[in-house]
C-alpha positions in Angstrom: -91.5 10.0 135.8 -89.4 7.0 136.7 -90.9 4.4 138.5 -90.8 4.2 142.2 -89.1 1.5 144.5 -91.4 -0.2 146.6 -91.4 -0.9 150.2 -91.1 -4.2 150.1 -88.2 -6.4 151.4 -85.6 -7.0 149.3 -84.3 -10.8 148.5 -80.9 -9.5 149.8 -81.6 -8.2 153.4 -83.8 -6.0 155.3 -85.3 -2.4 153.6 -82.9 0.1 155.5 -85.3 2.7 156.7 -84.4 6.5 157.5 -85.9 8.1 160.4 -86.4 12.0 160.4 -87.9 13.8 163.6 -88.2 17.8 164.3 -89.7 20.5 166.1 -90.0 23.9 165.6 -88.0 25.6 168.8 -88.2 24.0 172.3 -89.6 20.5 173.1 -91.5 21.7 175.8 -94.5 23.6 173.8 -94.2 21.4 171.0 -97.1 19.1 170.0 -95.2 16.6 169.4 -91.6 16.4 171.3 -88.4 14.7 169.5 -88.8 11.9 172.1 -92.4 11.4 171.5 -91.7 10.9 167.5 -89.0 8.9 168.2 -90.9 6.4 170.1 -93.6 6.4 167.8 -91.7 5.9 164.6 -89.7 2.9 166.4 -92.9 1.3 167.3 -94.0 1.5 163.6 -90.8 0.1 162.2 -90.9 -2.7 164.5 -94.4 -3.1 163.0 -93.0 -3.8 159.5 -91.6 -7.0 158.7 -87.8 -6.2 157.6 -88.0 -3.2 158.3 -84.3 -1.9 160.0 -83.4 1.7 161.2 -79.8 2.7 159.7 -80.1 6.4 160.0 -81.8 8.9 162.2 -82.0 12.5 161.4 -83.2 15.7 163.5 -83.8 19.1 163.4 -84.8 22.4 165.8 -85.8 24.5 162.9 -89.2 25.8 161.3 -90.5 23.4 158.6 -90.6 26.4 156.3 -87.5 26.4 155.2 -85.6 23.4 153.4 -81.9 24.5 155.0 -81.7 22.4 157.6 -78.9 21.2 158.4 -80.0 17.3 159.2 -82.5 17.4 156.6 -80.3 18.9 154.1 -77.7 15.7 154.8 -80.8 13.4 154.8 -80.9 14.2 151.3 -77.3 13.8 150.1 -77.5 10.2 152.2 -80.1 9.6 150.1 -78.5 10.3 146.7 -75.4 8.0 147.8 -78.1 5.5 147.9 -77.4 4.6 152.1 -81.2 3.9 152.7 -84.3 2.5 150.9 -87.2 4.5 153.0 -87.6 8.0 154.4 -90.3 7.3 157.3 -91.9 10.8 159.4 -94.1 10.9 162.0 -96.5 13.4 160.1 -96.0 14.8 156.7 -95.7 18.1 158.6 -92.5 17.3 159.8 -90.9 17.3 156.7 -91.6 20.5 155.1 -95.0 23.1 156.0 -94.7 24.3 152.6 -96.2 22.6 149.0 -93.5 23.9 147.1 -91.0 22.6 150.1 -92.7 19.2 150.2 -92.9 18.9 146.2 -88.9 19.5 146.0 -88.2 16.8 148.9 -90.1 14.3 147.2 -88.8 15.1 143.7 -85.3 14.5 145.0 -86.0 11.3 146.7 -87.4 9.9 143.8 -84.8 10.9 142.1 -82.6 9.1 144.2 -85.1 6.0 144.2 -85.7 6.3 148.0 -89.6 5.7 149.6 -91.4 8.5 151.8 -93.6 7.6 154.1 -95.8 8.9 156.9 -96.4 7.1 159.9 -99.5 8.7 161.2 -100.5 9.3 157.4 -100.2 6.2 155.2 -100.2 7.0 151.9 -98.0 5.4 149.4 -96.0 7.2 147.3 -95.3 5.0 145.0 -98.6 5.3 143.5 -100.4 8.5 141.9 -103.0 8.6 144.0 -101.0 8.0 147.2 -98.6 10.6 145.5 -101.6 13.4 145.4 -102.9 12.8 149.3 -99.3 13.7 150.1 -99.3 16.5 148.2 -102.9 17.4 149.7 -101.5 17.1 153.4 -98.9 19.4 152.6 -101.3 21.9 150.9 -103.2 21.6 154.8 -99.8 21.4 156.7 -99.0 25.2 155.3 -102.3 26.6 155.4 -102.0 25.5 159.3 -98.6 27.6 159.5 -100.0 30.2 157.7 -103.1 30.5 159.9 -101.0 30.0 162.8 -98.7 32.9 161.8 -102.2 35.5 161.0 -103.0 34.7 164.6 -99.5 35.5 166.3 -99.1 38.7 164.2 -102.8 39.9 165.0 -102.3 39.1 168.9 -99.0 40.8 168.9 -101.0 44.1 167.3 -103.5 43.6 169.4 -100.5 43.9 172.4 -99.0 46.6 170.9 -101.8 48.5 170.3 -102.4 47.9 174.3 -98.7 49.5 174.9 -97.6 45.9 175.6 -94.3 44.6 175.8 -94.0 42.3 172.7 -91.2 39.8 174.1 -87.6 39.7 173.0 -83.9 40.9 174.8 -85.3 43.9 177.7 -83.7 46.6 176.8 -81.0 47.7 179.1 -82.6 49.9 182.1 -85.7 48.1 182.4 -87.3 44.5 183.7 -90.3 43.1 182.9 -93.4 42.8 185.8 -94.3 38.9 185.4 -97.9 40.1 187.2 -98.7 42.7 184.7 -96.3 41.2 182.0 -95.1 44.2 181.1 -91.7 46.7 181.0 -90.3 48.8 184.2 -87.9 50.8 185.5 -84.8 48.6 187.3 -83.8 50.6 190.1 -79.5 50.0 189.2 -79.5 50.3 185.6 -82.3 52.9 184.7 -80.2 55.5 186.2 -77.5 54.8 183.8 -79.3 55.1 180.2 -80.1 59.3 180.5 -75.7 59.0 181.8 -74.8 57.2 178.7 -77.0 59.6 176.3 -75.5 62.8 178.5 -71.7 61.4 177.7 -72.5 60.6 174.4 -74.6 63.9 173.5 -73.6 66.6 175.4 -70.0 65.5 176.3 -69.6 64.5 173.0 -67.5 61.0 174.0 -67.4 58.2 171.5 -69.2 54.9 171.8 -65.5 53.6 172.6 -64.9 56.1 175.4 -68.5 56.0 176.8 -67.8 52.4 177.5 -64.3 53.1 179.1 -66.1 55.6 181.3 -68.6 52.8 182.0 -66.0 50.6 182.9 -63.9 52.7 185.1 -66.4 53.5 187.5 -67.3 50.0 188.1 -70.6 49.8 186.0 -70.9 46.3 184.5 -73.8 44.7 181.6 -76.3 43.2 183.3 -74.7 39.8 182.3 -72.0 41.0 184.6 -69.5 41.8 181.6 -67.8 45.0 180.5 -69.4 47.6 178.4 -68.3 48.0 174.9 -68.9 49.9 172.2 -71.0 47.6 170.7 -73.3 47.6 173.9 -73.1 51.1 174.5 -74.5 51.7 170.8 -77.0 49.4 171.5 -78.2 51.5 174.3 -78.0 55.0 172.0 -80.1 53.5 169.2 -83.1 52.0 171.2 -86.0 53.8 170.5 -87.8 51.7 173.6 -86.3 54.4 176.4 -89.0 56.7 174.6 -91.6 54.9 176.3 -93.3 53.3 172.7 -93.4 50.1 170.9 -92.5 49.5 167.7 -94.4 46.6 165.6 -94.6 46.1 161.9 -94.1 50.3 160.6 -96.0 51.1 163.3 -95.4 53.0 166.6 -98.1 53.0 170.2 -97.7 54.3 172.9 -95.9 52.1 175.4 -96.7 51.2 179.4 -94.0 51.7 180.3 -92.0 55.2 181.6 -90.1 56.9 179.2 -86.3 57.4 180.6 -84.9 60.1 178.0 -86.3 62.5 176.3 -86.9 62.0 172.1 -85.4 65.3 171.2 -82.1 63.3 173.3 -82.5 60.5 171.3 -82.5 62.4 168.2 -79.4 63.8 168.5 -77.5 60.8 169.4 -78.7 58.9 165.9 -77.9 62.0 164.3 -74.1 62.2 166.1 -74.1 58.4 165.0 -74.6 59.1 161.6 -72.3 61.9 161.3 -69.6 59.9 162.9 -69.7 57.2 161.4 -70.1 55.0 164.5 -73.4 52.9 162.7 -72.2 49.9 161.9 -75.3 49.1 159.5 -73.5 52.0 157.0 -70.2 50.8 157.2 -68.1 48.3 154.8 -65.5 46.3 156.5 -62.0 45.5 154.9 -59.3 44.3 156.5 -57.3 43.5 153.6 -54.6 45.8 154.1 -53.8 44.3 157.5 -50.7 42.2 157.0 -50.6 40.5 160.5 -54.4 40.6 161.0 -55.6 37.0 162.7 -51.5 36.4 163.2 -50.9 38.0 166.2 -51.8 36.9 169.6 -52.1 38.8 172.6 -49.6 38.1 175.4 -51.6 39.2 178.1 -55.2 37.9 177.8 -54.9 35.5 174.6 -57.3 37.7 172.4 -56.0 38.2 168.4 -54.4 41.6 167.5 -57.0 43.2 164.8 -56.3 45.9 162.3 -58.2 49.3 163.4 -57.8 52.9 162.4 -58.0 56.1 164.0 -58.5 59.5 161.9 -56.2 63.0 162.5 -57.3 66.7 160.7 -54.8 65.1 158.2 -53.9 61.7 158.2 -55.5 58.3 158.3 -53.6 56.2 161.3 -53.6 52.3 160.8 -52.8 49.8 164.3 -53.0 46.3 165.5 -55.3 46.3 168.5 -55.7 43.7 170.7 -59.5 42.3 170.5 -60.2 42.7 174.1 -58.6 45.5 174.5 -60.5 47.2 171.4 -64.1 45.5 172.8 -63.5 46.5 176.0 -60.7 49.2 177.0 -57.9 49.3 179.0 -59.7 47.5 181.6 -60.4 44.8 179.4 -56.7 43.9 178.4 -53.9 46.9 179.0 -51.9 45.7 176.2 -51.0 48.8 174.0 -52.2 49.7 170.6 -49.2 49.0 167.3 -48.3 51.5 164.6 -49.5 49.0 161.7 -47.0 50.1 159.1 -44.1 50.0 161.0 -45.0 46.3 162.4 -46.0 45.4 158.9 -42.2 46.4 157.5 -40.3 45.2 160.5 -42.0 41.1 160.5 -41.4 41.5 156.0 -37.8 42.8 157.2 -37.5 39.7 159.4 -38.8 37.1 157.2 -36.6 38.2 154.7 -33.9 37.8 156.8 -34.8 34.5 157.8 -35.3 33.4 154.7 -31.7 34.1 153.4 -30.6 31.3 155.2 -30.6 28.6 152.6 -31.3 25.8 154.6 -34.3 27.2 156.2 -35.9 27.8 152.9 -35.6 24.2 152.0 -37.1 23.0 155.1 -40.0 25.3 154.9 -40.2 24.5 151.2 -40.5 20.1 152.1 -43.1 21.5 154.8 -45.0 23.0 152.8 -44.4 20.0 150.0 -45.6 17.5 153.3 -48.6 19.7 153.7 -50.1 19.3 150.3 -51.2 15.9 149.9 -54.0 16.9 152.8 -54.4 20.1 151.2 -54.9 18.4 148.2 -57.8 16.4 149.5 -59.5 19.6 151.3 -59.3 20.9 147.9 -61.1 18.0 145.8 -63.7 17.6 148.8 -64.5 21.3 148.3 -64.5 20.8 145.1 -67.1 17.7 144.8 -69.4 19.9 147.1 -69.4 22.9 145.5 -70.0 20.7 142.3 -72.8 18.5 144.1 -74.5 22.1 144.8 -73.8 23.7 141.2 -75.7 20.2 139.6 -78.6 20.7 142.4 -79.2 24.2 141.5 -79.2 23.9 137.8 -81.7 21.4 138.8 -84.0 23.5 140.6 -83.6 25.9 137.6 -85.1 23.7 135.5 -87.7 22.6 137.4 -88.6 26.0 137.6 -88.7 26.1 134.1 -90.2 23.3 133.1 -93.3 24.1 135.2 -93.0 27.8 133.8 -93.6 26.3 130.0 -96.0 23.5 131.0 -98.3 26.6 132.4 -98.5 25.5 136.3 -96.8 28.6 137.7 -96.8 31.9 136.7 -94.0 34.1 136.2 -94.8 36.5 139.2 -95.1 33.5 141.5 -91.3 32.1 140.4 -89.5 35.6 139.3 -88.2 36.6 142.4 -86.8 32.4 142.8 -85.3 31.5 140.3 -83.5 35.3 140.4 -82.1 34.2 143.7 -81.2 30.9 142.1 -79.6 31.8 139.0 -77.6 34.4 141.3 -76.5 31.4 143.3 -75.5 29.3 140.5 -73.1 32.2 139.1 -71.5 32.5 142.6 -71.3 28.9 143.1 -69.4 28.6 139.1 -66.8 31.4 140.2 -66.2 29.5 143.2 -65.5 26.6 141.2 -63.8 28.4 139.3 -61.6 29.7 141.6 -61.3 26.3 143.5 -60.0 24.7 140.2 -57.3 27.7 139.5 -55.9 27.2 142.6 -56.3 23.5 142.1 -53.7 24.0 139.2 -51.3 26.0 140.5 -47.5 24.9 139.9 -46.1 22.9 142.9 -43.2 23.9 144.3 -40.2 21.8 144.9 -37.5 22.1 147.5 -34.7 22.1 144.9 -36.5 25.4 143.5 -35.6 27.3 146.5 -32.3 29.1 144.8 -34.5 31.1 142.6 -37.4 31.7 145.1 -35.2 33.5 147.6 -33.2 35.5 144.6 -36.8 36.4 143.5 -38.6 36.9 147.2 -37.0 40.0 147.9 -38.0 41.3 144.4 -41.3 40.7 144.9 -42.3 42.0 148.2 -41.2 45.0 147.2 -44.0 45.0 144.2 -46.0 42.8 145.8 -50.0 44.4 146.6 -51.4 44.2 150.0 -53.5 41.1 148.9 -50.7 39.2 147.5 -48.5 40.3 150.9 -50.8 38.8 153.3 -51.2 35.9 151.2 -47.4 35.2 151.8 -47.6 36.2 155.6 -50.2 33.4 156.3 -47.9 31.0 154.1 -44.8 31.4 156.1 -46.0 33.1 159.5 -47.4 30.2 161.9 -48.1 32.8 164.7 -46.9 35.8 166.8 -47.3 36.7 170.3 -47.2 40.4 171.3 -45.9 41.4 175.0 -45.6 45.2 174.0 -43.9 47.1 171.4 -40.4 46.1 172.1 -41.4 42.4 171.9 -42.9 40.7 169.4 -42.4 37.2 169.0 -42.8 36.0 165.2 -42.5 32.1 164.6 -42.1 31.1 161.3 -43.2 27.5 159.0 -40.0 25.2 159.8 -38.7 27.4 162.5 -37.9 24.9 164.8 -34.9 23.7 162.1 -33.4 27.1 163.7 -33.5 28.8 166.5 -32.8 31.8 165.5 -36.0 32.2 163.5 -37.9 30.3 166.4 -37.5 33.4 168.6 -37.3 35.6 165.9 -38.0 39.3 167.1 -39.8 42.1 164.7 -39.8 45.6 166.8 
């Protein structure tokens, strides 16, 4: 292993010292707060003879997991070489895992930058320092793990009890803050055995439950409308039963039941053969031309692709967002045939298109707009490359540990699986950064042959390939209604024609 900088000041200026604080959730049942850290660490760097804070770094985040965001660009400061020492209040704070903790420290040694604890001084730079570390850590996750048996064997405990275990209170209920635990509200309880009635017996959709909701003046209890994601919230909740649910396991709850479970039943069952769980389903938009494009005149909300389903035929529309969350008395904007919309904007761009002088101003636009796309392109690039080289990296660590007979296979299998399934997505990412990276340019004095070809090609052109074009050339529509839609093309304002261009 290469040999370690020390912490000593350099002839050339001060040691540039990194200062990372965190805390698990909320400051105010932490240990040790971001403030408190942040004191103390300052107190020990003004301790240190040339010792100079250039970077601070913090996280809200569990100390189980390396993806954190501040820690995570701690690491790539580090490996541009923008300061000499990492310093932490505890060792804790960096990582409650060994394995966590040994990949930190591999990568700033790599990148020839000093750790150190302030509570725990131990120097790195030597073996023996090097092991206490590594011993601290090995104390830091048996903590978290000892911590977590204790949570999970209180919240059984609760359970078991019929307690209330914490989270979002499922519509209908409130919680007692004497008896801490789950009762009827008087306003909302009501409506839960309503919703199931619609939905069951009535045989209303999740959509139309909601309208229903919302036309007789029943809000959420955060005072929004009701949606169909709301009401299926309601339908699947296994608490208006009157049990909790913890770890497989089912008890008896405290508090009142407010349906009945052969009710509850039916309703997953109706889900199910509706196809109205989400969970099941596999969203593609990808035949929706305008989806994202078009903008709803009356509340501002994006038009998105949905579908409806006749004894014969499959109906495609644009649907405004609000409007689809929340019914007509969320937005009263109306729903649009999707094909027909889709024909008449490629009718219109063609049109537009024809004029010859409009083609070679949206062709120099889109020319202007490539040096920045051009940069956006090699910035993706380097990161996706920084995070190919990191992963291979990992992979052989991994490896190497794997031959040299300190891990096992079972206790790295399931890793480096998820690893080497990263670093194939990350190389066709590459790969497909680097094709588009190559991709002829085109040239204003090309646009002759581009028009005489457009028309060609739309009409063999594959739903893919169209929306690819409608996000080249489209800059936006807004939608009043049916019998205007407002299309605005890429150079429009050169004519006005195409600036108020109407497809309807």
């Amino acid at each position: 292993m290469r040999n370690r900088m020390k912490a000593t000041k350099p002839s050339n200026g001060p040691i540039r010292i990194a200062v990372y604080t965190r805390i698990s959730t909320d400051e105010e049942h932490q240990p040790y707060s971001l403030e408190a850290q942040a004191e103390r660490l300052a107190a020990y760097v003004r301790s240190q003879e040339g010792w100079e804070v250039v970077r601070r770094f913090t996280d809200q985040m569990s100390g189980s997991t390396l993806e954190r965001p501040q820690l995570q660009r701690a690491l790539a400061e580090a490996r541009l070489g923008r300061f000499d020492l990492l310093l932490v209040y505890r060792v804790d704070r960096l990582s409650r895992s060994v394995r966590g903790l040994a990949q930190i420290l591999e990568e700033l040694d790599q990148a020839n930058v000093v750790f150190r604890s302030a509570t725990e001084p131990f120097d790195t730079g030597s073996p023996a320092g090097r092991m206490m570390v590594q011993m601290l850590g090995v104390f830091a996750e048996f903590e978290r793990a000892t911590i977590i048996d204790r949570v999970i064997a209180g919240m059984e405990r609760k359970a078991a009890r019929g307690g209330w275990l914490g989270g979002t209170i499922p519509f209908g209920y409130r919680r007692n803050p004497e008896t801490d635990t789950l009762e009827p509200h008087e306003t909302e309880a009501p409506l839960v055995p309503a919703i199931f009635d619609l939905y069951v017996n009535r045989r209303l959709g999740c959509r139309a439950v909601a309208n229903w909701l919302n036309e007789h003046g029943h809000r959420t209890r955060e005072g929004r409308l009701w949606s169909h994601m709301t009401t299926m919230t309601v339908l699947r909740n296994e608490a208006y039963l009157g049990r909790v649910n913890f770890r497989d396991k089912v008890y008896a709850g405290t508090h009142p039941p407010l349906i009945e479970e052969s009710t509850l039943q039916a309703a997953q069952a109706l889900m199910n053969e509706r196809g109205e769980n989400y969970s099941r389903r596999r969203s593609n938009a990808s035949d929706y031309l305008l989806g994202g494009l078009l903008t709803c005149a009356h509340c501002g909300s994006k038009f998105i692709g949905t579908a409806a389903r006749g004894n014969r035929y499959h109906y495609r529309y644009y649907t405004c967002h609000r409007r689809n969350r929340y019914g007509p008395e969320g937005c009263p904007s109306e729903r649009l045939p999707a094909d027909e919309l889709d024909q008449a904007v490629l009718k219109a761009m063609l049109a537009a298109y024809s004029d010859s002088e409009l083609v070679q101003a949206a062709l120099a636009e889109a020319q202007g707009r490539m040096p920045a796309a051009e940069a956006q392109l090699k910035e993706q690039l380097a990161a996706v490359e920084a995070d190919i080289r990191k992963t291979e990296e990992a992979l052989e660590r991994y490896f190497l540990a794997f031959e040299a007979g300190t891990m096992d296979e079972h206790a790295c299998a399931s890793r480096v699986k998820a690893q080497s399934q990263r670093l194939a997505s990350l190389t066709a990412h590459r790969g497909d950064l680097v094709a588009h990276a190559t991709r002829q340019t085109v040239r204003p004095d090309d646009q002759h042959p581009y028009r005489r070809a457009l028309a060609s090609w739309v009409d063999q052109a594959d739903a893919s390939e169209l929306k690819m074009l409608a996000r080249a050339v489209i800059a936006g529509a807004t939608v009043d209604g049916r019998g205007s839609i407002q299309v605005k093309l890429y150079a429009a304002s050169q004519n006005e024609e195409a600036n108020g261009l109407r497809a309807a």
